[in-house]
N, C-alpha and C positions, 0 to 999 in steps of 0.2 A: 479479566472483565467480570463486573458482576453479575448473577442471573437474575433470570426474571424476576422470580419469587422476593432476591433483596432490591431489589430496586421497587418492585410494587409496595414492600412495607415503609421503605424511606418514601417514596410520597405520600403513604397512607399518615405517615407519625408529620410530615411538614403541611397537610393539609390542618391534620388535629390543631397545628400549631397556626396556622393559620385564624382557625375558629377563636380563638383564644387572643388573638391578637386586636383582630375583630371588634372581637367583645370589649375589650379594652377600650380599643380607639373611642366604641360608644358610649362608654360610661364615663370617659374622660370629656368628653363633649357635653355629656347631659350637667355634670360639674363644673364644668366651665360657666355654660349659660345660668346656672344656679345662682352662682357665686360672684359673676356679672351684675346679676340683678340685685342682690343683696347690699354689695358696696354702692350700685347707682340709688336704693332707697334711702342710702345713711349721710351720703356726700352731701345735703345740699345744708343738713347741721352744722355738721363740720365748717362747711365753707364758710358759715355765718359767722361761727365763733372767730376763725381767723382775718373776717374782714370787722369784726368787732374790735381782737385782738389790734388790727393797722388802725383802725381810731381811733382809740385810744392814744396809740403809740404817735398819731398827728398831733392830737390834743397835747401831749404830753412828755413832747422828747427826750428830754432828761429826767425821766422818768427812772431808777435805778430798782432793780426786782429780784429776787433770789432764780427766778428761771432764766434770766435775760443775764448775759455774757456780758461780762466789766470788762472794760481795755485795762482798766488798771489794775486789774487782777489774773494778766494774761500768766500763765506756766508756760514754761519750756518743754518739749514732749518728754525729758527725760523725768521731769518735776511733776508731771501730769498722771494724776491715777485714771486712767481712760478702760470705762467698761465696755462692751464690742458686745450687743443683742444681735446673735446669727440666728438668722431664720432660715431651714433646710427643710428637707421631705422626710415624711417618714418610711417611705420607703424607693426604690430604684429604677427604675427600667424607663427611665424619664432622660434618657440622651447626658447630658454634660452638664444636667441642672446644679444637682446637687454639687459637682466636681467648680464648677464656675464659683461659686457662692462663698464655699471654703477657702479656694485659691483666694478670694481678694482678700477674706477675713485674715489669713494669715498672713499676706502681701502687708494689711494694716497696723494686723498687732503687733507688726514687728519693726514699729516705727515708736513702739512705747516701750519702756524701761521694763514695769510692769503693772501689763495692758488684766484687764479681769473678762473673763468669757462667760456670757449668759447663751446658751443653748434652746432652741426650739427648734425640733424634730430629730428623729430616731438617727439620723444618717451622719447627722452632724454630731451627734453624743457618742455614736460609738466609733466617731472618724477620731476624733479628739481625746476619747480614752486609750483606742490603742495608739496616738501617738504620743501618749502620756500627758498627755495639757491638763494641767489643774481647771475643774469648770468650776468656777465660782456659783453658779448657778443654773440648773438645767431644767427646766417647765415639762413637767412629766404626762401634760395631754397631746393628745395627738390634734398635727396641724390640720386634719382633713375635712375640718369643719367649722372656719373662723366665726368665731363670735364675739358681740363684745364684749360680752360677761370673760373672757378669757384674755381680752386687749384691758379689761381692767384690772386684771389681776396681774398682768405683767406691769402694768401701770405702777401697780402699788409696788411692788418688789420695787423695782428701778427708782421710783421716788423716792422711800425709806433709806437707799443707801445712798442717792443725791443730796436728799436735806440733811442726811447725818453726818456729812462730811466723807463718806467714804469712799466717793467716787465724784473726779471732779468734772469730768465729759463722760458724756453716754452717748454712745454711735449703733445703730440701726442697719445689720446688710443684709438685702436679703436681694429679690430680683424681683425685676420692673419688667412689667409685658409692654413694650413700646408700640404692637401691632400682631395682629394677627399670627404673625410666623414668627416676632422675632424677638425676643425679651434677653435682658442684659439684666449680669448683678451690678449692685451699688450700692455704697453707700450712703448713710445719710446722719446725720446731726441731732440727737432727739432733744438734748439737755447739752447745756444751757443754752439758750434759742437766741437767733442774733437778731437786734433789733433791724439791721439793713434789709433784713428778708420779709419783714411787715411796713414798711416804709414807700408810700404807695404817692405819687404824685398826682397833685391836681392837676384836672385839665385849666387853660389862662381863665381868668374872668370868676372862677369858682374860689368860695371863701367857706374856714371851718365853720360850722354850725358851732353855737355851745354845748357844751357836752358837761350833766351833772353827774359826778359819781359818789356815790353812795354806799357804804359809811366813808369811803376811799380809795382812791384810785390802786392803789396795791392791795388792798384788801379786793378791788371787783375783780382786776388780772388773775390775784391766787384763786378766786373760784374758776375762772376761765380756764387759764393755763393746762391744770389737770385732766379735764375734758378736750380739749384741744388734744393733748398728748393721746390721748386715749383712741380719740379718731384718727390720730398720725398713725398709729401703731394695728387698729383694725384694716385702716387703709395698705398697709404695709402686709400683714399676714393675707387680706384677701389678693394682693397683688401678686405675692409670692404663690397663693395656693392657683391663681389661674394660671402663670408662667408654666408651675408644674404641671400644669392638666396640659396645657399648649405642648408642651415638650415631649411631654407622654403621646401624645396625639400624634407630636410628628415622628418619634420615637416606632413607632407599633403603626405609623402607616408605613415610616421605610422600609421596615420587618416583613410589611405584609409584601411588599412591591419585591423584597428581596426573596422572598418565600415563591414569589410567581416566578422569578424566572428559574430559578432552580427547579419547582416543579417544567419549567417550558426544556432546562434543559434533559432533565432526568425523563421527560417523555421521548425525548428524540433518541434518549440514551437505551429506553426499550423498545423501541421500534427496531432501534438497530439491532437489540440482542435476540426478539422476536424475528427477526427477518434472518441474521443469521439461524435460528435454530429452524427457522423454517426451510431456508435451504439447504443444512446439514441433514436435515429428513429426509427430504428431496432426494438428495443426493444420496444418502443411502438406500433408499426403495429402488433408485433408480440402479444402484451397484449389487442389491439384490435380484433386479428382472434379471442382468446380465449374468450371476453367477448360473441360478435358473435355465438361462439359453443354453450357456455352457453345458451342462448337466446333459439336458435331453439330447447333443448333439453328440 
């Protein structure tokens, strides 16, 4: 059994850790609400573009677009150059985050002949080099502070190798915070964008308005489109970055609950070693009076 002294430095070192944990939980919280409110100031753009995007696409069904997916130009997945933007953490102690994220990415890419892998965060580039994966392209800022100026730069990357023929699908996985506690990875679609998913039914009795486009209707979509993508993709890094903070959170409060009762148990565990050493004392003073007796008798 151990003595006093190691048992008092082992709660002294899981308190410290404690403190630490702590600290975490709140700066994972204060980033959470940051990054909350950031995505809710930029949403209501976005939204506009994408309900601009569906009227057009009422106005104009057969409308045919270099972003918008041809049936008639459907590949086979093995015919398909399908590029895979994973978005991870840049760093750990965030529970199954990063480990969920991966798993799908490669559950996916392994449904393409040969799939090409764009990388965003630390966890995911160095998961993928030591399993040796060729990364086609890996975004060398760190995810801990989405912005758009960085959702446009990934923009551009992803475009340039869409319009150039280099890649014929571009898929987005990263993770969706569904609530509070509970956030799941997924995938998603970024290029070429299906027209079913802008396709917005009227309610009865309602008729299209006219609709003038100017210089032309493929011409107003290509300015759109780009922008649209842009906020797909800020929407997607800032969702992924609160998952991780969520995960972090619950991560480093379980730690802390699991820190309490090891301290609850390690306290009972010196009680008992105080109590025995306190009656081994006892007990010798007490086998002390008696040699004592002995003596003067």
């Amino acid at each position: 059994m151990a003595n006093m002294k190691e048992i008092q430095e082992r709660m002294k070192s899981i308190r410290d850790t404690m403190k630490i944990t702590n600290a975490m939980y709140m700066i994972s919280s204060s980033k959470l609400k940051k990054a909350k409110k950031s995505l809710e100031d930029t949403e209501p753009y976005f939204y506009t573009l994408q309900s601009t995007m569906a009227r057009i696409l009422r106005h104009i069904p057969e409308m045919e677009d270099i972003y918008f997916e041809n049936p008639a130009c459907v590949k086979t997945l093995e015919d398909t150059r399908a590029g895979f933007l994973v978005v991870t953490a840049d760093k750990g102690m965030a529970g199954a985050y990063n480990h969920n994220v991966i798993r799908l990415a490669e559950e996916e890419m392994a449904k393409y002949r040969d799939p090409r892998l764009l990388v965003v965060g630390e966890q995911g580039r160095h998961y993928f080099e030591q399993k040796g994966v060729d990364i086609y392209k890996e975004f060398r800022y760190t995810v801990q502070n989405p912005t758009l100026h960085r959702a446009r730069s990934i923009r551009n990357e992803i475009l340039s190798h869409y319009l150039n023929g280099e890649l014929d699908k571009i898929f987005i996985v990263f993770t969706r915070q569904i609530n509070a506690v509970q956030a799941e990875a997924e995938m998603m679609q970024l290029l070429p964008l299906k027209k079913a998913d802008y396709k917005m039914e009227l309610p009865p009795g309602i008729t299209i308005s006219e609709l003038l486009l100017r210089p032309s209707p493929n011409e107003v979509m290509d300015k759109i489109v780009p922008n649209y993508i842009v906020g797909f993709i800020y929407g997607a890094l800032v969702e992924a970055y609160c998952s991780e903070q969520s995960s972090r959170m619950a991560a480093m409060e379980s730690a802390t609950t699991s820190a309490k009762d090891m301290l609850h148990e390690l306290d009972i565990l010196y009680n008992r070693v105080r109590q025995a050493a306190i009656t081994q004392e006892i007990t010798e003073v007490i086998g002390g009076v008696r040699a004592q007796k002995k003596k003067k008798r």
